[in-house]
Kinemage of the C-alpha trace (Angstrom):
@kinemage 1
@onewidth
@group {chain A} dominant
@subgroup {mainchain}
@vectorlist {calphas} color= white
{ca unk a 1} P -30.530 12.007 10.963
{ca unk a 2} L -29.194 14.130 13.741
{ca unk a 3} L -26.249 15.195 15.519
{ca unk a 4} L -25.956 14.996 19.719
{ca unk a 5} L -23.068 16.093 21.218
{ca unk a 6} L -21.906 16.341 24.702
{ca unk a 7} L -22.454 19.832 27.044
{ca unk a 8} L -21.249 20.329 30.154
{ca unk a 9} L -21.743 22.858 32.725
{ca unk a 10} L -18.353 25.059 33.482
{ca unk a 11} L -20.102 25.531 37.188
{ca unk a 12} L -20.989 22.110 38.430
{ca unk a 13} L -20.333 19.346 36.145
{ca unk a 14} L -23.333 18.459 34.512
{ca unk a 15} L -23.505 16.792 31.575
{ca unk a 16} L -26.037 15.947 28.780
{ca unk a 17} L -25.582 14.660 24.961
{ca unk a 18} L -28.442 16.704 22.854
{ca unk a 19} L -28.927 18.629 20.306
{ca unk a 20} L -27.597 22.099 20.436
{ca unk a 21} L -30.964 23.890 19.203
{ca unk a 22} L -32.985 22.070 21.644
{ca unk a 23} L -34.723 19.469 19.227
{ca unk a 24} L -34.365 17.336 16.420
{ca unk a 25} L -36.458 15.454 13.527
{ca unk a 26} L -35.487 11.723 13.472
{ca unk a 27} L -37.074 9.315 11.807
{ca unk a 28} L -39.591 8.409 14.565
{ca unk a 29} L -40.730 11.832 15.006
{ca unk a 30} L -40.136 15.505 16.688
{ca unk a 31} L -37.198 14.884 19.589
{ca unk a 32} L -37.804 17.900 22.164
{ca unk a 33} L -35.564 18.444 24.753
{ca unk a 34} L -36.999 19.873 28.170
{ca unk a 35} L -36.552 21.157 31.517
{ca unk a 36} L -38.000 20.261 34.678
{ca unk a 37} L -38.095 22.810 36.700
{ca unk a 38} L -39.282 20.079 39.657
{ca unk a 39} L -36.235 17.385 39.575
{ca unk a 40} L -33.757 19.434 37.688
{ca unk a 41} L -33.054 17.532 35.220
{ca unk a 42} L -33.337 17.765 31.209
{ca unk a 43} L -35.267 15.603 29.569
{ca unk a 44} L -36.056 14.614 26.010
{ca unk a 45} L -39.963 13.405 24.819
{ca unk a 46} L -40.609 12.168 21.200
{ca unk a 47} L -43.444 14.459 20.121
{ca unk a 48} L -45.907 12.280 17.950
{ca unk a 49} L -48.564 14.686 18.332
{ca unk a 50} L -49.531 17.823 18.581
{ca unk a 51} L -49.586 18.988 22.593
{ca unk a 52} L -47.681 21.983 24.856
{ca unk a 53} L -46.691 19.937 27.590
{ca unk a 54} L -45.628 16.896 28.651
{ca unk a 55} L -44.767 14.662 31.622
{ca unk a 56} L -41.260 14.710 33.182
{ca unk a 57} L -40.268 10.560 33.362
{ca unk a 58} L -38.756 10.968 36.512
{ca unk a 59} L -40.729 12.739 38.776
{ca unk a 60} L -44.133 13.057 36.663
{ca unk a 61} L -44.821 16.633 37.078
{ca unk a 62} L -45.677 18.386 34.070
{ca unk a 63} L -42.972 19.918 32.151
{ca unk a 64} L -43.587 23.095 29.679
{ca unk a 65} L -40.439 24.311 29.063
{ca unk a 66} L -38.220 23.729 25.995
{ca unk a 67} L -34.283 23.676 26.919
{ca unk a 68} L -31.366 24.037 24.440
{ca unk a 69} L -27.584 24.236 25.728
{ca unk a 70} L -26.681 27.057 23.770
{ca unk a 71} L -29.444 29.801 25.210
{ca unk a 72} L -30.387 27.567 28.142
{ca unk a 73} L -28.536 27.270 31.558
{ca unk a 74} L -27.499 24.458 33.731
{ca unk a 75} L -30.835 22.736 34.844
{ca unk a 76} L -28.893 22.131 38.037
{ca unk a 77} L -26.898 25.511 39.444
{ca unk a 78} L -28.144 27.689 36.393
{ca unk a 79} L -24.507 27.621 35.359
{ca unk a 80} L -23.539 27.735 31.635
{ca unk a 81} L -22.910 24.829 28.976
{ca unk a 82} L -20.468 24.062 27.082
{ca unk a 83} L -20.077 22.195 24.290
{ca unk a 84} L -17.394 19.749 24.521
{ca unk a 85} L -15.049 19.062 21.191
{ca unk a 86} L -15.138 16.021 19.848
{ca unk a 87} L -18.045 13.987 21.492
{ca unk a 88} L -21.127 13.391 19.404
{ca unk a 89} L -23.328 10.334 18.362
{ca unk a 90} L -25.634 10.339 15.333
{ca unk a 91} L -29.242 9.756 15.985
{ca unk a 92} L -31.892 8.385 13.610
């Protein structure tokens, strides 16, 4: 089981529930979170096998980079995240 919580960018607004180190292990599989450096936007692929990229959802252009909110910045203004207190959902 893991733990999201809620970041939001001091700069701009932008908000995300994730995992703070960027991935977790649920029982499905690998949950990566990523940035598209295309559409701006993070996004989170289920890893069932064993590749080094994958395909952003929204704008299909290929994605390489892992994200986390505590050593990555804003996707949007390259602002940085903070974790707010209190908001979290379990994930399994």
């Amino acid at each position: 089981m893991g733990k999201f919580s809620k970041f939001k960018c001091k700069d701009c607004g932008y908000t995300i529930a994730c995992n703070p180190t960027g991935f977790t292990g649920i029982m499905a599989g690998l949950l990566v979170h990523f940035k598209c450096d295309h559409c701006k936007e993070i996004v989170s692929q289920l890893i069932a096998e064993r590749r080094f990229w994958v395909r952003c959802p929204n704008c299909g252009e290929e994605v390489t980079s892992t994200w986390n909110p505590i050593d990555g910045k804003c996707p949007k203004c390259n602002g940085t995240m903070k974790e707010i207190p209190g908001h979290y959902i379990m994930v399994d």
